[in-house]
KEDRENPA-384057 format. One record per residue: x, y, z of N, C-alpha, C in turn. Coordinates in steps of 0.02 Angstrom, whole numbers, plus 50000, padded with zeros to 5 digits. Example, Ala and Ser with C-alpha at 12.3 -4.5 7.8 and 13.67 -1.06 7.14 Angstrom:
506604971650390506154977550390506604983550390/506424988850354506844994750357506455000250394/
***
This chain:
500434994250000500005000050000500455006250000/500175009149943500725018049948500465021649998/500935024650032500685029250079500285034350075/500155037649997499565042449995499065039349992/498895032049981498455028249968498175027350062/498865024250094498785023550175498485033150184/498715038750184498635042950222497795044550196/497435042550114496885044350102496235040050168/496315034450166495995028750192496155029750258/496525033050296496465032550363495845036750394/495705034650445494955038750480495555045550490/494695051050489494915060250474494325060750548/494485065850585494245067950624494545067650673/494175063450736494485062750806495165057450818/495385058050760496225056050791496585060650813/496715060250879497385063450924497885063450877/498225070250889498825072750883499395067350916/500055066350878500545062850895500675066350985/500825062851033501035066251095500855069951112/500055070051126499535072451154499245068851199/499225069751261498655066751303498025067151288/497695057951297496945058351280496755054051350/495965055551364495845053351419495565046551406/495355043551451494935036351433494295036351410/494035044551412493445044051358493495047651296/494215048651268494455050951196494685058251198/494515062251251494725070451249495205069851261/495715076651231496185077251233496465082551285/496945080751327497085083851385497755087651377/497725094751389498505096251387498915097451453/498445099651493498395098551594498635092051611/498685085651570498745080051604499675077951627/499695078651676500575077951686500615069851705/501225069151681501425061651658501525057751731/501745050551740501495049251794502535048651829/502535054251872503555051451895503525045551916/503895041751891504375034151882504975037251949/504985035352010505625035952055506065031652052/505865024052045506395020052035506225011852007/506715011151978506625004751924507225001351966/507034993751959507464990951971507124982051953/507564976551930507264969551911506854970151865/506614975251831505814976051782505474978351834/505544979151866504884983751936505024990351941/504344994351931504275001151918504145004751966/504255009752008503925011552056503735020252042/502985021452075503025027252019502375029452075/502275037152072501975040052129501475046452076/500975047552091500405050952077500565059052113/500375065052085500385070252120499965070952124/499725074052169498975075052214498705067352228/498865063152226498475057252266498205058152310/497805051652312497315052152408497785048852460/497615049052508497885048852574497775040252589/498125033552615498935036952657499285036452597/499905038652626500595039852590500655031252552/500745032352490500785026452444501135025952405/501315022252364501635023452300501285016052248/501525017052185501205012952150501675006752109/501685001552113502064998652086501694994452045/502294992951984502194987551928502714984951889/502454978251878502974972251876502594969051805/502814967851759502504964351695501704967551715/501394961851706500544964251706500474963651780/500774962951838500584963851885500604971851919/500004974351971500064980251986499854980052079/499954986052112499894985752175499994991952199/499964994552245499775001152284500084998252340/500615000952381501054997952439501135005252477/501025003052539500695009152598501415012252610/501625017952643502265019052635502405016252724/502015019352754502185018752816502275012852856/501825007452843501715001352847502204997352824/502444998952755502674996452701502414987452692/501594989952703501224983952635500884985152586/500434980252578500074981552506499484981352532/499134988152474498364993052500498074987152457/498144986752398497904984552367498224980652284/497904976252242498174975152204498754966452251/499154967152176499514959452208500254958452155/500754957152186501414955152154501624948952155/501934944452107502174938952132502754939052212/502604933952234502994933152293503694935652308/504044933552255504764935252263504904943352267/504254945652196504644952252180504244956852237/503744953852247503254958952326504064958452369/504414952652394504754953152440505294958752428/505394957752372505984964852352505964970052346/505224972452342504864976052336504714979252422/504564974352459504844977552523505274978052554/505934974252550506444976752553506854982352539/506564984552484506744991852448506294997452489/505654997552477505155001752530505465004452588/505714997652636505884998152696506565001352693/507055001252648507655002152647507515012752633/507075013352589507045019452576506415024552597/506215023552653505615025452687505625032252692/505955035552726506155041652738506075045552655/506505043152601506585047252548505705044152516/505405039452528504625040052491504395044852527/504085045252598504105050152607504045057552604/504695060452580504905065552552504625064352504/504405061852459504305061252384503585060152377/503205060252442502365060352436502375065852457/502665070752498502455077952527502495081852493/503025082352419503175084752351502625083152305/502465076352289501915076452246501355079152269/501135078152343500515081652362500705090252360/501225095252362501385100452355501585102452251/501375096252214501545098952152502205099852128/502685098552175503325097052163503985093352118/504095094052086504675089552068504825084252110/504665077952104504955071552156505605071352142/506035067252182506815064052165506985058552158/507165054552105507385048552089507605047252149/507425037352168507725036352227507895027952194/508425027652236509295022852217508745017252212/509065011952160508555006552139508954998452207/508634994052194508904988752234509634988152202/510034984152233510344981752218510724977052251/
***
């Protein structure tokens, strides 16, 4: 297929702009700020919401697995990880409590968060 042939035949209207935020019911958002990633480590993502709800949380994800892990506590609100990587997953939490923390009082203030040191 030639590409003027591809660019005639493609749907015209409500296709989003390349690197544009769209919401889950198709509008396009330019307010929408991306979600900070603090630290990667094994394929596990750990990544925090600004303005979230209350308690202090952060969000993690692992392949298709996902979970919400309390900061203070350091367990899981909700959601589920395989065993091993939940365990590393709190090991890391616990190791860096203090700097999550810091890094929920910033997102709830609109802040710039700070990358924080991955397992190792």
């Amino acid at each position: 297929m030639s590409l003027q042939r591809f660019r005639a035949e493609r749907p015209q209207g409500n296709v989003p702009e390349r690197n544009v935020p769209v919401t889950a019911r198709g509008h396009r958002c330019s307010n929408v700020r991306p979600v900070p990633k603090i630290s990667r480590f094994f394929g596990i993502v750990v990544a925090m919401y600004y303005d979230d709800h209350p308690p202090p949380h952060c969000h993690v994800r692992y392949g298709h697995h996902r979970a919400i892990l309390e900061i203070d506590a350091v367990a899981v609100l909700a959601g589920s990880l395989p065993p091993r990587t939940l365990g590393l997953v709190i090991e890391w939490a616990a190791l860096h409590r203090a700097e999550l923390e810091g890094n929920w009082l910033r997102a709830r203030a609109q802040s710039p968060l700070k990358p924080i040191a991955p397992l190792e």
